[in-house]
N, C-alpha and C positions, 0 to 999 in steps of 0.2 A: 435632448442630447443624451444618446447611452455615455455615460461614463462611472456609474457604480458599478460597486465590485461587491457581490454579497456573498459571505462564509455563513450556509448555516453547519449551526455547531459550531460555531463562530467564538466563543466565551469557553468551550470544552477543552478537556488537555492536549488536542494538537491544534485545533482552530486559535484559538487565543494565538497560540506562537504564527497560526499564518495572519490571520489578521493585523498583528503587530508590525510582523514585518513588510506586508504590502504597504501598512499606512505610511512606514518610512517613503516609499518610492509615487504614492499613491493619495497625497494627505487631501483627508477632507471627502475620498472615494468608499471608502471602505467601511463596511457594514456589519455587524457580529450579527445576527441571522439567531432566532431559536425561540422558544415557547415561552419561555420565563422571561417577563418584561423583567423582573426586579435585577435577575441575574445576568442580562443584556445592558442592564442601565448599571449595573454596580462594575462589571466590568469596563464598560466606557469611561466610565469614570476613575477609575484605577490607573488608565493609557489617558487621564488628562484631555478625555472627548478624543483624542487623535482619531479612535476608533468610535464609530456612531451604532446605536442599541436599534435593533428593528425586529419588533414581534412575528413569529414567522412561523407556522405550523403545515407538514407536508399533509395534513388533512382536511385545508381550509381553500374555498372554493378558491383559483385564482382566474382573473380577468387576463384578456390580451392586454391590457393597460398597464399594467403590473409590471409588465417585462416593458413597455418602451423606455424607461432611462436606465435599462441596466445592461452593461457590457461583459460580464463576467459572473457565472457562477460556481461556489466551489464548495462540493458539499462533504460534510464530515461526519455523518449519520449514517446507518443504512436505513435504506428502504427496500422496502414488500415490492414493489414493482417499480420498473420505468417510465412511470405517465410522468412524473414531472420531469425528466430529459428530456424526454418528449418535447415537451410546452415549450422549453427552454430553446431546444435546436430547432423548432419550428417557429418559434417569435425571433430569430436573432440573437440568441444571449451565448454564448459561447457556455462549453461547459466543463468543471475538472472534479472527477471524483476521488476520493482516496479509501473507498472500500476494498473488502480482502473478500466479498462475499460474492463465491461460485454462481451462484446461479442469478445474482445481478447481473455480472457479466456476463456470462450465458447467453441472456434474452437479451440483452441489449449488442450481442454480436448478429445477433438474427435480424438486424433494423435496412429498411430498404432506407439509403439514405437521401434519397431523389429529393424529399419534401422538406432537405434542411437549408436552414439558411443562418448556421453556424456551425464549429466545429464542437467537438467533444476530444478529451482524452482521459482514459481512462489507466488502471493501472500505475496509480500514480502513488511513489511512498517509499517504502523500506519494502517488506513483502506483503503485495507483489511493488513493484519500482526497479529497485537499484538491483535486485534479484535478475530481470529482466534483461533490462542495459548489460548484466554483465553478461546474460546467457549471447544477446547479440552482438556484443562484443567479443566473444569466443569464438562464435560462427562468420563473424568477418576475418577472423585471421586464419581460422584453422576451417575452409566451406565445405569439408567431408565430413564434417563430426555426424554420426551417428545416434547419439546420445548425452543427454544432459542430467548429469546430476545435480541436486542443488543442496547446498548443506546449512542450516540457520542456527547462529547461538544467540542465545537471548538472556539477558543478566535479570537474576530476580531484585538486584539492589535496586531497579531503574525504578521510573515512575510511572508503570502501567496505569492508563486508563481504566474505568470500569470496566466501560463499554470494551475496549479490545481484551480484557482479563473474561470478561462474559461470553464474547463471541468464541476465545478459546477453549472453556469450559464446553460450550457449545460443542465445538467440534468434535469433542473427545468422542462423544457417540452416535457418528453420524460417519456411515461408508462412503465410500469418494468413488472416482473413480481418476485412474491415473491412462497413458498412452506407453505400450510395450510393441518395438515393432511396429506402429500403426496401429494394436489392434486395443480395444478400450478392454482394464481390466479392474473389475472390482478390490478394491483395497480396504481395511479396518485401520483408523488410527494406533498410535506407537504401536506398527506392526514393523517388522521385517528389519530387523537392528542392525546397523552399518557401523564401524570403525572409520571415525573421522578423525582428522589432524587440519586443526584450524590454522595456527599457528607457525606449519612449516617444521616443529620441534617434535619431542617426544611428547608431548602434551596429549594425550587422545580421549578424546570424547566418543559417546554412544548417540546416534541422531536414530530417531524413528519416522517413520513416516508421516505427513500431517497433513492437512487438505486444504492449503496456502493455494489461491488459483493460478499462481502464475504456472504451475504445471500443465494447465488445458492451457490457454492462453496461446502458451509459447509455442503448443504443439500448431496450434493453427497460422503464429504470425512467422516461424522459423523456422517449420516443413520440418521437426529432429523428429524420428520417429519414435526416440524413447527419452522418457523424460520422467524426473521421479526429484518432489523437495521433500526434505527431514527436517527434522525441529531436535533440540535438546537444549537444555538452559545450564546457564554457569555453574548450579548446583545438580551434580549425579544423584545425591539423592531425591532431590525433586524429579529429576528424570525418572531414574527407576521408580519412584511411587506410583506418577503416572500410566507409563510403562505394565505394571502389575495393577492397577486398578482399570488399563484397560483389556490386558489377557483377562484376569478373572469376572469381567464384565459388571464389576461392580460401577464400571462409571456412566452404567443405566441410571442408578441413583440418583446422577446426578439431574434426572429429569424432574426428581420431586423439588419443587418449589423449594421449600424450608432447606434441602441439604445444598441444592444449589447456591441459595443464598447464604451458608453457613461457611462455604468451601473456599468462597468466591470473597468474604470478610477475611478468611483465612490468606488469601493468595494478595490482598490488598495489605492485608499487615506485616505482611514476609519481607525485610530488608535487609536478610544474606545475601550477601551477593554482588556483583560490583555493577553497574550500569553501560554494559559493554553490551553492541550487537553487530553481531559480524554473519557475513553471507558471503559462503564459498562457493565457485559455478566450477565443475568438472568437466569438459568437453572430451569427449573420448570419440578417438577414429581408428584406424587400420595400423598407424603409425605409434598409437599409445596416446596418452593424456596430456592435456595442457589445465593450469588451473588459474581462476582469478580471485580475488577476496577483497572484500571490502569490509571495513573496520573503523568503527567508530565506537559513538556514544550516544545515550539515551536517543533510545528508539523514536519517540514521539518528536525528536527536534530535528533526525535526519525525514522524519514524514514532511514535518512542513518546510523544512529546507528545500525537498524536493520539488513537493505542491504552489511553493511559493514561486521555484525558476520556471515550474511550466504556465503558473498561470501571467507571471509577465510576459514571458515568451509568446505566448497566446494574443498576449495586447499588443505586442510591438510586431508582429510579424504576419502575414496573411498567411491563411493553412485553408488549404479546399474542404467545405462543407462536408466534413465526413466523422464517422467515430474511430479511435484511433486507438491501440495501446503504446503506450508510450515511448516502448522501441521504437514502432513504429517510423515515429518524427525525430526521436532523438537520439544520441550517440551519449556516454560517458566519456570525458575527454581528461585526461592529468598532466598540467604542466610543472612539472620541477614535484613539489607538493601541493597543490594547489589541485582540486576535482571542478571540473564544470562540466555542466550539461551545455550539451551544444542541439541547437537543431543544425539536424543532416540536410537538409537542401541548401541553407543559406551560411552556414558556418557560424551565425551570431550564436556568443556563449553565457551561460548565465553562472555564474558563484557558488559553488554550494558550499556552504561554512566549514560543516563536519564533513570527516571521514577519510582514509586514505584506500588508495588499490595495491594490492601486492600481486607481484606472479610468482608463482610456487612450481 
């Protein structure tokens, strides 16, 4: 009988919180997933067993056997390639990822999906995610926009992940490419400086550009011909350091091993800053701008807040064998104060804890 639910990364700082919360709705299903039997079994045991330990490594051969009792997988890692979606959408196991890594997505939009026989959604989280839902959300009300701007703040107080504090580091020196008009143009991180107003107020922040995928993504699932996300964190000065370590190209350095890991202890110890993250979607057409904003807290609980309602959603609802971004299937829906994710065919809605939407 498929009925497990495995997170690897399952025991990590957003896996743990989806884990938990499945096991509420899910008890006795649910699997924390990951290399470290000690830290698979110390976490289980932390949640009282709700949550069960299973040693799991994306380098270890796996059988078709492997996949017949499991209904759900939800991964919180990146991976080098897509063989193991692969296995997953071709043995039956449904799949939800919450990577932010371009060229995962990339290959895995190139996938014929004839030979599946489960769904995938991908795009799932804070950015890219809720980034998304709003861009589609803009273009359902306002269907001429032309253009999507996307603006991200991010609190240094919060509890960054290694791993997401890493892959941003990463980023810092790595060219992107963004969608202008249709036509692909090459971009450098904190380049090209905007004046944003998060808030509605006289409040303004500086956002730079950053290479978050939901900019390719969007361009393919919501036809806008120009689309461009910025990053800036709660601290200007953190931004501008940035900023200037990537004009003067110092943040090649950050390729040497030792300073990477020196910069990266530095950005783990940093608790200025309040745990606030908020994503503004700009839609601009012939008529002028409309804007949406979502606002919350710590980033990693609206990840699996979100990861958590798509992957019930997934169990309770049938969705045709395909790969999805998470627009896609779903809508952002606000009743009173209240945010749920709704799937768009069937109207059933799932909770999301945190966060509110504003229109500005």
């Amino acid at each position: 009988m498929r009925d497990k639910i495995i997170v690897i990364g399952g025991y990590g700082n957003v896996g743990s919180i989806i884990t938990q919360r499945l096991a509420k709705v899910f008890a006795g299903k649910v699997y924390a997933a990951g290399r470290s039997k000690a830290k698979a079994e110390k976490f289980a045991q932390e949640t009282n067993n709700k949550v069960k330990p299973l040693v799991f490594s994306m380098k270890q051969a796996i059988s078709e056997d492997w996949f017949s009792e499991i209904k759900l997988v939800i991964v919180c890692i990146d991976q080098q390639d897509t063989t193991f979606m692969e296995q997953c959408l071709k043995n039956g196991v449904a799949y939800v990822d919450i990577t932010a890594n371009r060229h995962f997505l990339t290959m895995a939009n190139k996938f014929n999906n004839d030979t599946f026989t489960a769904p995938a959604i991908l795009s799932v989280g804070f950015i890219p995610g809720i980034s998304n839902l709003l861009a589609s959300r803009i273009q359902q009300q306002y269907p001429t926009i032309h253009r999507l701007d996307i603006d991200v703040l991010l609190g240094l107080g919060d509890e960054h992940g290694e791993a997401a504090l890493q892959w941003m580091l990463m980023q810092t020196y790595r060219p992107f490419t963004i969608y202008q008009n249709g036509q692909k143009i090459k971009k450098t991180p904190f380049s090209d400086k905007k004046a944003t107003f998060f808030d509605g107020n006289s409040t303004k922040h500086y956002t730079y550009r950053f290479p978050f995928p939901d900019q390719q993504t969007l361009y393919q699932t919501l036809e806008v011909p120009t689309i461009s996300t910025r990053v800036c964190f709660d601290s200007s000065i953190m931004t501008t350091a940035l900023y200037w370590l990537c004009k003067s190209r110092m943040n090649q350095l950050l390729k040497i091993p030792l300073l990477n890991k020196l910069f990266l202890t530095f950005l783990k110890n940093w608790k200025y800053g309040s745990k606030q993250c908020i994503v503004k979607v700009e839609g601009l057409d012939t008529n002028g701008s409309n804007h949406l904003t979502f606002s919350s807290e710590e980033e990693a609980t609206v990840t699996a807040n979100v990861a958590t309602c798509v992957a019930q959603a997934l169990i309770e609802n049938n969705f045709e064998h395909k790969i999805y971004h998470i627009e896609e299937i779903f809508s952002l829906t606000q009743n009173a104060d209240q945010l749920h994710l709704q799937v768009t065919k069937t109207k059933k809605s799932y909770k999301l804890d945190k966060g509110s939407i504003d229109v500005i």
